[in-house]
C-alpha positions as CSV (number, residue, x, y, z in Angstrom):
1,X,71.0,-54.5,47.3
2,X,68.8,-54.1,44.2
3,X,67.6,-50.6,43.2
4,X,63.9,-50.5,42.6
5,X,63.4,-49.3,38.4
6,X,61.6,-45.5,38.1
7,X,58.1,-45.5,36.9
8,X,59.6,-43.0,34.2
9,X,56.5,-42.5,31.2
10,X,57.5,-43.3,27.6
11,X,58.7,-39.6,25.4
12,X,56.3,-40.9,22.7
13,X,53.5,-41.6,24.7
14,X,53.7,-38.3,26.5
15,X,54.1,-36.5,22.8
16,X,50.7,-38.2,21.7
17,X,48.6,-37.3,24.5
18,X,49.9,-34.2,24.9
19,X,48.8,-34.0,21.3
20,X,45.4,-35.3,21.9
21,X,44.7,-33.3,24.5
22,X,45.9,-29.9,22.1
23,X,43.6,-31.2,19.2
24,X,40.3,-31.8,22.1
25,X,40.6,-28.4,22.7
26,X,40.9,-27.2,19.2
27,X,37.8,-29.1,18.3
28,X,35.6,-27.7,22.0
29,X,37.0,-24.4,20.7
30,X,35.6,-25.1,16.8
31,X,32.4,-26.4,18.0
32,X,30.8,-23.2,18.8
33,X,32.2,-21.3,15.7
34,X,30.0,-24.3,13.7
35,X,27.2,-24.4,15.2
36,X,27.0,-20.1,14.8
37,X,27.8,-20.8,11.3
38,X,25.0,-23.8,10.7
39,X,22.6,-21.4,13.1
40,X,23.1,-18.2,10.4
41,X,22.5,-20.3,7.5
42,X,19.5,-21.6,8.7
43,X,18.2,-18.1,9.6
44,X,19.1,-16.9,6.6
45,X,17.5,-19.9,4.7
46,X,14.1,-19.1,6.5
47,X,14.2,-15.5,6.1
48,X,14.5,-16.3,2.4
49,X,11.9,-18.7,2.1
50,X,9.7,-16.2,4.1
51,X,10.4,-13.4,1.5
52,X,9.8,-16.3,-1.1
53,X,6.6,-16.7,0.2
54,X,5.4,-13.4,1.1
55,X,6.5,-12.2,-2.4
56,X,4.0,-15.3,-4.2
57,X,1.1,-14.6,-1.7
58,X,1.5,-10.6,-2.7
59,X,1.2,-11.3,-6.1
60,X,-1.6,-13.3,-5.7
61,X,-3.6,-11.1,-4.0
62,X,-2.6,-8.5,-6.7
63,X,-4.0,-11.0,-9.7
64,X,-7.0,-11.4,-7.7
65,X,-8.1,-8.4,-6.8
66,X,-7.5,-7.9,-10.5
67,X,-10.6,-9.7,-11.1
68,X,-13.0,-9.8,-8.1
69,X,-13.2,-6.5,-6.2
70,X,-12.2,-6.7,-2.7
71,X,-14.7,-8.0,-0.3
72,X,-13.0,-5.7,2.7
73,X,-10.4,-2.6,3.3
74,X,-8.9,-2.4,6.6
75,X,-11.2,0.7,7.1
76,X,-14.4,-0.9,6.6
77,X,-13.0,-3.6,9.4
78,X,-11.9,-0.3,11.3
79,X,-15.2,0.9,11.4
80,X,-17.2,-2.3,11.7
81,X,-15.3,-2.8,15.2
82,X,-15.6,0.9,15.9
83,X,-19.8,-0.6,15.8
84,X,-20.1,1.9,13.1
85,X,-22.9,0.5,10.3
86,X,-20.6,0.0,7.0
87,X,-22.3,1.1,3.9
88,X,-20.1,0.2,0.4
89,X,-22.1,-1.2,-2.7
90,X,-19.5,-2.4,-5.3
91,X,-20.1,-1.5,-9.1
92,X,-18.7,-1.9,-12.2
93,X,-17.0,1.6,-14.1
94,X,-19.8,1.3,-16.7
95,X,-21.8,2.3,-13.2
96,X,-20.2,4.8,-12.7
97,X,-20.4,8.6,-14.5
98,X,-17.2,9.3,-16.8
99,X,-17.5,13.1,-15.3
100,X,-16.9,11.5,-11.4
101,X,-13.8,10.0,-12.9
102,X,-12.9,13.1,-14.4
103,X,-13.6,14.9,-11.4
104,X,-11.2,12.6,-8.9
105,X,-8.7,13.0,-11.9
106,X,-8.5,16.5,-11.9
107,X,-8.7,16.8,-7.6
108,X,-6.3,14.0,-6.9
109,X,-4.1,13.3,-9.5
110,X,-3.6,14.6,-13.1
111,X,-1.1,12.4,-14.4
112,X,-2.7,9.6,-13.8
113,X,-2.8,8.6,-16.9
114,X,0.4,9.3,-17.8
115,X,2.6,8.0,-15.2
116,X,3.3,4.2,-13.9
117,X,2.1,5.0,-9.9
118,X,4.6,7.6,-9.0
119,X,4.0,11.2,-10.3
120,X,7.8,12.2,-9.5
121,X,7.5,16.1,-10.4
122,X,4.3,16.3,-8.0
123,X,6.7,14.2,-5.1
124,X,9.5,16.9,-5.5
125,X,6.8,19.7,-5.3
126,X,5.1,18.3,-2.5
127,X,8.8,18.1,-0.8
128,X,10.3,21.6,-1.6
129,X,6.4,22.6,0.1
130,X,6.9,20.9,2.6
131,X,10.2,22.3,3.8
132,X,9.1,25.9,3.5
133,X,5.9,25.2,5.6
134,X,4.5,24.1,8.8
135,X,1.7,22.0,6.9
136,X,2.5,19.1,4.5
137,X,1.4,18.8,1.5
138,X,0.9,15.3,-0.3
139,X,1.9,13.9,-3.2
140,X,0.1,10.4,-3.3
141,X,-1.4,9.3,-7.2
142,X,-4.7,7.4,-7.7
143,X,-2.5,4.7,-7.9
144,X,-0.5,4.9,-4.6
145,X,-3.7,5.3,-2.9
146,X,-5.9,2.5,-4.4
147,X,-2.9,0.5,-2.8
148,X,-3.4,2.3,0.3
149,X,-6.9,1.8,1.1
150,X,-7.3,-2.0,-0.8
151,X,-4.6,-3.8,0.4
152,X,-2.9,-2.1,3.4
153,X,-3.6,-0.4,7.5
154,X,-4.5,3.5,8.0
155,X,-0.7,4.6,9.6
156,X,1.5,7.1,8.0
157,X,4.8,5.0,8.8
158,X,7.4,5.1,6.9
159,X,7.1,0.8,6.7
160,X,3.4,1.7,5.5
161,X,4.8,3.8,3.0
162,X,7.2,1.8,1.7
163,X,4.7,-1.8,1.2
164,X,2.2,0.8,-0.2
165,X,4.9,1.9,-3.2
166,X,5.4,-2.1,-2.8
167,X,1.7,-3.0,-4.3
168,X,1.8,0.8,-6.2
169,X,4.4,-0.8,-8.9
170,X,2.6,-4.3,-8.0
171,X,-0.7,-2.7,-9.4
172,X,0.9,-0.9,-12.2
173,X,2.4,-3.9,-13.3
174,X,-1.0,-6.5,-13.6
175,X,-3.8,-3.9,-13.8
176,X,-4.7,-1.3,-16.2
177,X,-5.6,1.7,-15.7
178,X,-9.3,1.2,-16.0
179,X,-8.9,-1.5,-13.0
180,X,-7.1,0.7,-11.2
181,X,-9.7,3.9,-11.1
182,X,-12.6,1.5,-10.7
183,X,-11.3,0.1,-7.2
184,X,-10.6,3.1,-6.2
185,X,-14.0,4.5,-6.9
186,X,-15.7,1.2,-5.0
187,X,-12.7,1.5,-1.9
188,X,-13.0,5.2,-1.5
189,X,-13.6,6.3,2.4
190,X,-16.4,9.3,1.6
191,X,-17.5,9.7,5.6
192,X,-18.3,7.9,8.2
193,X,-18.5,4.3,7.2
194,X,-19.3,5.3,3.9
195,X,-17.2,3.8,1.0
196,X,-16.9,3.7,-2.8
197,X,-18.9,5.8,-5.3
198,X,-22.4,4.4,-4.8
199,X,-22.4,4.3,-1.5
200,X,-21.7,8.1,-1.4
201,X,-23.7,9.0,-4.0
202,X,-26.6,6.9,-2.3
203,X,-25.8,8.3,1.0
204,X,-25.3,12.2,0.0
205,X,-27.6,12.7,-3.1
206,X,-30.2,9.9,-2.9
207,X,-29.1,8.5,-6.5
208,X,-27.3,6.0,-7.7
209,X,-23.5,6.9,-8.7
210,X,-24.8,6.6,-12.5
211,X,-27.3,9.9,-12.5
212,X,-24.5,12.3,-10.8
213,X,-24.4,15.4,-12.4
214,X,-21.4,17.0,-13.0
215,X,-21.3,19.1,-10.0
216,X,-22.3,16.7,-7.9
217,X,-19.1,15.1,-8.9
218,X,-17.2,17.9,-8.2
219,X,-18.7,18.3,-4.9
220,X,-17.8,14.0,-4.1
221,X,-14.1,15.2,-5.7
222,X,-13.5,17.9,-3.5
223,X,-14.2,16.1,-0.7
224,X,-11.9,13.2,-1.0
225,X,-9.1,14.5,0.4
226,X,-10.7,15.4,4.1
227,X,-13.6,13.0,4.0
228,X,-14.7,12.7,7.7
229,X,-15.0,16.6,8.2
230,X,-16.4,17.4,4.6
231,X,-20.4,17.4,3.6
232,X,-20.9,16.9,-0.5
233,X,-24.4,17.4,0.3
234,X,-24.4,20.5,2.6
235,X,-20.6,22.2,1.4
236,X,-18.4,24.3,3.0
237,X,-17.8,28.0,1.5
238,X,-14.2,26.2,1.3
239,X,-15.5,22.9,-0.5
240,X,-18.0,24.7,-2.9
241,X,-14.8,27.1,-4.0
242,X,-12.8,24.0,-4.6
243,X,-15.8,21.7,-6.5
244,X,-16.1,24.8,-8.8
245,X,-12.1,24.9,-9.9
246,X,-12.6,21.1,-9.8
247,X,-15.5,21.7,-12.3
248,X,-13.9,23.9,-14.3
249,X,-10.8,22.1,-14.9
250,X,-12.7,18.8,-15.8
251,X,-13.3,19.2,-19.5
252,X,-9.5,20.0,-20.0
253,X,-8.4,16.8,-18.1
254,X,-11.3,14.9,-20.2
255,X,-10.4,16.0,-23.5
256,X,-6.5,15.4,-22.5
257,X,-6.6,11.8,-21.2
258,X,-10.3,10.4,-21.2
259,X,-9.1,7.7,-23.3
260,X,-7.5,5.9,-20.2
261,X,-11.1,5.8,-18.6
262,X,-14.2,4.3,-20.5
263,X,-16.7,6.9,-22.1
264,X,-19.8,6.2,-19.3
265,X,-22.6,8.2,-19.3
């Protein structure tokens, strides 16, 4: 009788599948670490490129604005779809009275001419102020602000804060001083929908921003900070007190740095 031969498998062929199967998983185990990897450097790759592009368009609209005054502000578009009537008539500094930029100087920010955008002994003021009281107290220059209300939204976030010191060193950087006080005289808020020099001066005196007399100035100055509740035209016992130390300062702040701002009438 004849024994039937054992279907017995090959040692070798057994090793190699065995292996084949082993380096199958290896690779389905691989697969998602790759495609994690090629996802990350793809994000990473557009997240660049955006930063890339955002950083070009920025200072484009920088350079720009450098030469053409800005056709809007955010609050003008605020107000416009608030159906407020928008009133803002753009001139040129030689418009404007040397004594308004004198005043504004003196009310808002007295280094101006001195520092590139951040007036760093007014920000450590403004925060030992502001931990010993309920109230805060700013420390935002000409500078910081003209970045504010030209290029950026009304918030007091932190983000808002940080684009605005953004376009603050931006602005430093491509304008000079001159360009930087004559935007912010034309983007100003001075009221409701009222904006820039002229406009205010138009709106609150019945002149044009060229025959304001010095305390007229004063008056426009002292208002800046709270323009919505303030009146130029019919003051506050509050706002005349502050136009007149405003007025009084002026001819120091003139004599000290009028040479950053053109001699106007």
């Amino acid at each position: 009788m004849t024994s039937q031969p054992e279907d017995t498998e090959h040692p070798d062929f057994a090793a190699s599948e065995d292996h084949d199967s082993s380096h199958r998983e290896e690779e389905k185990g691989q697969r998602p670490a790759l495609t994690l990897q090629a996802s990350l450097r793809k994000a990473v790759r557009w997240i660049g490129t955006a930063l890339i592009v955002l950083f070009a368009f920025s200072v484009f609209w920088v350079l720009l604005y450098r030469f053409i005054a800005p056709p809007f502000t955010f609050l003008t578009i605020r107000d416009r779809l608030a159906g407020m009537e928008v009133h803002r008539d753009i001139v040129p500094l030689d418009a404007i009275p040397a004594h308004l930029m004198h005043a504004v100087m003196t009310a808002e920010d007295q280094g101006f001419c001195l520092h590139h955008g951040f007036d760093w002994g007014a920000i450590e003021k403004a925060q030992d102020f502001n931990e010993e009281h309920q109230r805060t107290r700013g420390a935002s220059t000409i500078s910081m602000q003209t970045a504010k209300n030209a290029f950026l939204w009304p918030s007091r976030s932190w983000t808002r804060k940080g684009v605005e010191a953004y376009f603050t060193v931006l602005m430093e950087l491509f304008w000079p001083k001159q360009r930087i006080m004559e935007v912010y005289l034309n983007v100003a808020e001075w009221g409701e929908g009222v904006f820039g020099a002229e406009a205010a001066a138009q709106h609150y005196f019945g002149k044009p921003a060229v025959q304001l007399t010095r305390r007229e100035s004063a008056l426009l100055a002292a208002s800046l900070p709270t323009p919505l509740r303030s009146n130029p035209a019919r003051p506050s016992g509050y706002l005349r007190g502050r136009a007149t130390v405003i007025q009084l300062r002026m001819n120091g702040i003139a004599r000290e740095f009028g040479q950053c701002v053109p001699d106007t009438p």
